[in-house]
Each structure stands twice: as structure tokens, then as C-alpha cells.
DONUNU-796978 format. One line per 2 residues: their letters; for each residue x, y, z of C-alpha. Coordinates in steps of 0.001 Angstrom, whole numbers, always signed. Layout:
% residues N
a) X:Y:Z; ...
***
This chain:
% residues 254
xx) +18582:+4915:+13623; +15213:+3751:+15419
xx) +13795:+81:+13812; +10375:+1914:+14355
xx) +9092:+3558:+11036; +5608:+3764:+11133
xx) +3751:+4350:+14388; -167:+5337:+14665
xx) -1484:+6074:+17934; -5165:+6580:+18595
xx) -6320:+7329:+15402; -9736:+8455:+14708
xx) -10918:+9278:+10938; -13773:+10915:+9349
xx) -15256:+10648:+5993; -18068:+12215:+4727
xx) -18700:+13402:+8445; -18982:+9300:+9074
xx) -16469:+8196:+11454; -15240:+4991:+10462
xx) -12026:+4265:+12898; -12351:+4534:+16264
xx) -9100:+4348:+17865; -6690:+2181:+15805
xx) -2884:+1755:+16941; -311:+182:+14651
xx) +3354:+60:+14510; +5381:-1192:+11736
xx) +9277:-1382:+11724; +11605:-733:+8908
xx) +11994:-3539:+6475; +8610:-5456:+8280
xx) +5298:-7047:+6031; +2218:-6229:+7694
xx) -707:-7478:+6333; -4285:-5772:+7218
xx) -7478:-8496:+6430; -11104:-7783:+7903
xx) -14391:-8239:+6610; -15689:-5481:+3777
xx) -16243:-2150:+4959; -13998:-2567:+7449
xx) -11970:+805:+7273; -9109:-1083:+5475
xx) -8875:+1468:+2538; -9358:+4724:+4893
xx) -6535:+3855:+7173; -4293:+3215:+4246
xx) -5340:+6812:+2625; -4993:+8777:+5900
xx) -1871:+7254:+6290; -1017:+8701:+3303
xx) -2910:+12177:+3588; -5850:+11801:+1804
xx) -7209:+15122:+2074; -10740:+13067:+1628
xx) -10334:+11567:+5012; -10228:+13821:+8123
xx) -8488:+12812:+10991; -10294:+14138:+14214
xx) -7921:+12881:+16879; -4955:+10429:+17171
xx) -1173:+10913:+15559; +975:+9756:+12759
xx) +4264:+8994:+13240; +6706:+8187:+10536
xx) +10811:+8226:+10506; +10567:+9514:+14329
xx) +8587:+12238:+12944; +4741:+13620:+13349
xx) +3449:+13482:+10173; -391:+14003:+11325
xx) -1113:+17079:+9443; +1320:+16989:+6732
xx) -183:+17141:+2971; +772:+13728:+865
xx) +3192:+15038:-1228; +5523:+15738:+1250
xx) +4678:+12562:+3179; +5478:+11008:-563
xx) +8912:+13037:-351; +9610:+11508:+3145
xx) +9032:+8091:+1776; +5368:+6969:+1818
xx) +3766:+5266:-1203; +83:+3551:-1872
xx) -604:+1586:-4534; -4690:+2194:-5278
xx) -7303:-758:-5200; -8888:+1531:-8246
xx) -6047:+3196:-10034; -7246:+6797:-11465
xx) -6754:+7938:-15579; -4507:+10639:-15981
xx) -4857:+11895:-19608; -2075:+14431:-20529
xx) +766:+12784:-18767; +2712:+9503:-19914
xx) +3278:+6835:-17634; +7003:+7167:-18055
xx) +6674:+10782:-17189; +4936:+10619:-14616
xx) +7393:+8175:-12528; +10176:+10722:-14191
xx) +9110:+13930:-12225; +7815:+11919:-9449
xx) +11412:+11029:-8797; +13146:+14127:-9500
xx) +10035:+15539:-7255; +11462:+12797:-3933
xx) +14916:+13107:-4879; +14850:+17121:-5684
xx) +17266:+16309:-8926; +16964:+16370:-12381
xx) +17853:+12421:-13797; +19730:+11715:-16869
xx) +16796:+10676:-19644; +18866:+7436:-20584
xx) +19660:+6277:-16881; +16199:+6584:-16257
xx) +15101:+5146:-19842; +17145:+1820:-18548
xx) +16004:+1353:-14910; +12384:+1698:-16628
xx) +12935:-495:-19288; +14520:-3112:-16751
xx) +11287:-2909:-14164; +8826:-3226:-17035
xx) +10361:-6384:-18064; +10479:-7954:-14486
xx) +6668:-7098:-14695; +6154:-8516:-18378
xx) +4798:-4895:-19151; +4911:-4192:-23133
xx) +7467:-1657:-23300; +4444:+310:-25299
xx) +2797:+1202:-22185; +5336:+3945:-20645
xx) +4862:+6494:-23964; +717:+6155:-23029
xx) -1166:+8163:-20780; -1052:+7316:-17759
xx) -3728:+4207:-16998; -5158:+5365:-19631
xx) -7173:+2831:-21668; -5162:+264:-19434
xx) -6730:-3166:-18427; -7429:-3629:-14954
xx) -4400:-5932:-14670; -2133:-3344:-16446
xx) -3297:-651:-14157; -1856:-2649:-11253
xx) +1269:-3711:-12707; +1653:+268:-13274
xx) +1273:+507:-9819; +3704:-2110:-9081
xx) +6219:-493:-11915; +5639:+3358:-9496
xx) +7046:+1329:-6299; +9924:-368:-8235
xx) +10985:+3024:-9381; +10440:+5041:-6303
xx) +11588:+3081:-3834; +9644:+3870:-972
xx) +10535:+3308:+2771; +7015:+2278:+3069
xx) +4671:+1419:+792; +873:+767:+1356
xx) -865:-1942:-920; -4297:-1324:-1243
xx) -6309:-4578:-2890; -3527:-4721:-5358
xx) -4556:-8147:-6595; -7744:-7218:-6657
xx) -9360:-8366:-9768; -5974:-10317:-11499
xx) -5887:-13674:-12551; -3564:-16478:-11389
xx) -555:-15080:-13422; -1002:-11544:-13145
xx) -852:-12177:-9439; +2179:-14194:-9835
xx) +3765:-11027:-12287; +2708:-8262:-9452
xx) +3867:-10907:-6879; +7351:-11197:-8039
xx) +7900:-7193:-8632; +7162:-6445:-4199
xx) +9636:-9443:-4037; +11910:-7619:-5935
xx) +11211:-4560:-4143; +11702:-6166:-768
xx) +14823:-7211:-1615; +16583:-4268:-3489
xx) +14756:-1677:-1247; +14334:-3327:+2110
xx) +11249:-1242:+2524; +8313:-2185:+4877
xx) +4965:-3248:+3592; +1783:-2437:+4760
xx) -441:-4842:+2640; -4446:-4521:+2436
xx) -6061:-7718:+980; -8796:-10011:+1068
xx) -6940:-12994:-957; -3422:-14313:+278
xx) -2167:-15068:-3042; -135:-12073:-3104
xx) +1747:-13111:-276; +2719:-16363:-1394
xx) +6448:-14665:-1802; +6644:-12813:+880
xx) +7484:-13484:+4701; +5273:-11652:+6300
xx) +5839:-10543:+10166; +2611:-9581:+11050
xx) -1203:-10156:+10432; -4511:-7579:+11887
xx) -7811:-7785:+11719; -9471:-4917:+11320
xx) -13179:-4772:+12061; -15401:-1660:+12306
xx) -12828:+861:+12338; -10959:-897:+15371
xx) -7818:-3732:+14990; -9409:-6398:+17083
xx) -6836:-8852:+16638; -2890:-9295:+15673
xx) -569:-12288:+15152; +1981:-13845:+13338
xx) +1779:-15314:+9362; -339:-18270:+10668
xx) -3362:-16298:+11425; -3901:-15992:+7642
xx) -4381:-19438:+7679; -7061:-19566:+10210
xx) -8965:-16949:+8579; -8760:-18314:+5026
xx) -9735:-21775:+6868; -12521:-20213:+9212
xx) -13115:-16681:+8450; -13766:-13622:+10867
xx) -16770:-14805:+12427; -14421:-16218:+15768
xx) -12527:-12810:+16052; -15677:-11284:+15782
xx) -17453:-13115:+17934; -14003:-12644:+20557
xx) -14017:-8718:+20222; -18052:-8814:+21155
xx) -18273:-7287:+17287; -21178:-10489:+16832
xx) -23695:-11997:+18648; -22697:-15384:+20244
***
């Protein structure tokens, strides 16, 4: 089996007619934690969704590679099926579906068979209480009337459940206070250690990664990674920003 899961070469994306990365290479191998940090409007959020097939952002030129396999034009729910998840910075409302039934035929959807109601009644019930989620919440539609923190541990709940091979976190700590982040923290712990699965994590605050080990750090400015390194670049830009790596990759004026 290859250690390389995840391998994007020369991608260029689209939206809105707008291209917004120029060129962008990345590899990730299985069981890694990348982070991605860069200043806002970045292209942060459109790699992660055209990694996933966001039929919203058109990729012009460039390939996807994931499990040894060209995933470029593939529609997301069959990269979902291959094992690709995101977690949303802005999770949508879904009226008309539970929570618990959506996770339900989302894994009978990956794993093409029907689960027993109670097997799947106690692996939910078990996840929700790692994630101090009131039980309540998986008979309501899904997000529905949820609090911005709730939406997130939903999210958080989805990857527990689905077990992805990689899973993309898009600003999931966006907007959480100290001990939500803590909550949402602990549950991609427990998903790094049950699952194994690699990490591709989008953030502008480090809190979230205060459990993780995390292999490797890129900053992504104007569309283009302009910089990669270990877990102690985080530290350097939470202690001196972007403005140096800008300033390096002739992105500002010296």
C-alpha cells in the first residue's frame, strides 16, 4: 500500500470565472496532520472544496490524486465513497432530514450496506457523548435551529461516524469559545486515534491543534503555497504573522 494518499499537482481553480489558485502542489500521507494558515482570502476554503468536488469551483488545469487514483473530475459523492470528508466553516440547514438520519444513509451510502438501527443507535449515542452533544439533537433536523457551536460539533459527530481516510477541516473552530474548542478538539483526537485518518486542517487560530501532532504547516497566499515547514512554523506566525513570508515570496513590498 503507497504512504501517499492525497497528492495535488498543479492545480488551478476557478470561481465565479475568478481564478483564485494558481498552481498549488500538496501531498499528504496516510495518517499525516497538515495544517493550511494564510492571510484571509487566501484560497484556503476553495482548495479544500475542490478537493472535495465542489461543483461551485472549476478546476481549469492541474490533477487530483487520492488512494493512487485520479480523482480530478470525479463528482463528491463518490470522492465521499472513496473516503474524503469536509467539515464546513458555515454548516448548511437541512430541514426534512434528522441529524441521525442523515449520518445513517450517509454510511450505508460509503459502506453500500444496510446497518442494524440499534448498532448504529449505540455508536451514535457513544460519539455524542464524547462531544457533550444533548442526545436531543440527533431526532432534529439537521443544523436546524442549531447554535453555531452545535453546528460544528455536528460536524465533528459526521467524521466520528464516517470515518474518513481524509478529512478536510474547514475553520471548524471558527466562532467557538474556549470549551467548545476543547469539546471539538478532543472528538479529531479521538478520530486520529481510532481511525488513523489524515487531516487536512484550515484555520486561522491554533487552538484546535493543541491535541494534535501535527506533521506539517503551509502558507497559502494568493492562490499559491509560498511556504511549508514543520509544527514550529505555527509559532512564528502566531508570534509574527505573514508579513515575512510575504515579504520572502515577493507577495509585499519590502
Amino acid at each position: 500500500m503507497s504512504k501517499e494518499l492525497l497528492n495535488i499537482k498543479g492545480l488551478f481553480v476557478d470561481v465565479k470565472e475568478k481564478e483564485i489558485l494558481h498552481g498549488v502542489d500538496l501531498t499528504v500521507s496516510r495518517g499525516e496532520t497538515h495544517v493550511i494558515m494564510g492571510p484571509n482570502g487566501a484560497g484556503k476554503s476553495t482548495l479544500g472544496n475542490a478537493i472535495m468536488g465542489n461543483p461551485k469551483y472549476e478546476i481549469r488545469s492541474g490533477h487530483i490524486i487520492f488512494d493512487n487514483e485520479d480523482i480530478t473530475e470525479e463528482p463528491t459523492d463518490k470522492r465521499a465513497k472513496k473516503g474524503l470528508f469536509i467539515s464546513f466553516q458555515n454548516p448548511i440547514e437541512v430541514p426534512g432530514i434528522t441529524l441521525s438520519n442523515f449520518i445513517r444513509n450517509a454510511l450505508e451510502e460509503k459502506t453500500g450496506e444496510r446497518l442494524r438501527l440499534w448498532d448504529f443507535k449505540k455508536k451514535l449515542n457513544a460519539a455524542m457523548e464524547l462531544l457533550q452533544m444533548d442526545p436531543s439533537y440527533a431526532d432534529r433536523d439537521l443544523n436546524v435551529g442549531f447554535s453555531g457551536g452545535e453546528k460544528k460539533k455536528a460536524e465533528i459527530l459526521q467524521l466520528l461516524m464516517l470515518k474518513p481516510d481524509l478529512a478536510i477541516l474547514d475553520e471548524t473552530d471558527s466562532g467557538l469559545d474556549v470549551d467548545a474548542v476543547r469539546t471539538v478538539s478532543e472528538g479529531i483526537d479521538a478520530y486520529k486515534k481510532e481511525v488513523g485518518g489524515a487531516l487536512l486542517i484550515i484555520t486561522h487560530s491554533t487552538g484546535i491543534l493543541n491535541s494534535l501532532t501535527v506533521d506539517k504547516v503551509h502558507i497559502l497566499a494568493e492562490g499559491r503555497i509560498i511556504k511549508t515547514g514543520d509544527a514550529s512554523l505555527i509559532d512564528d506566525i502566531n508570534a509574527n504573522g505573514f508579513e515575512h513570508y510575504l515579504e520572502q515570496a515577493g507577495l509585499k513590498e519590502q
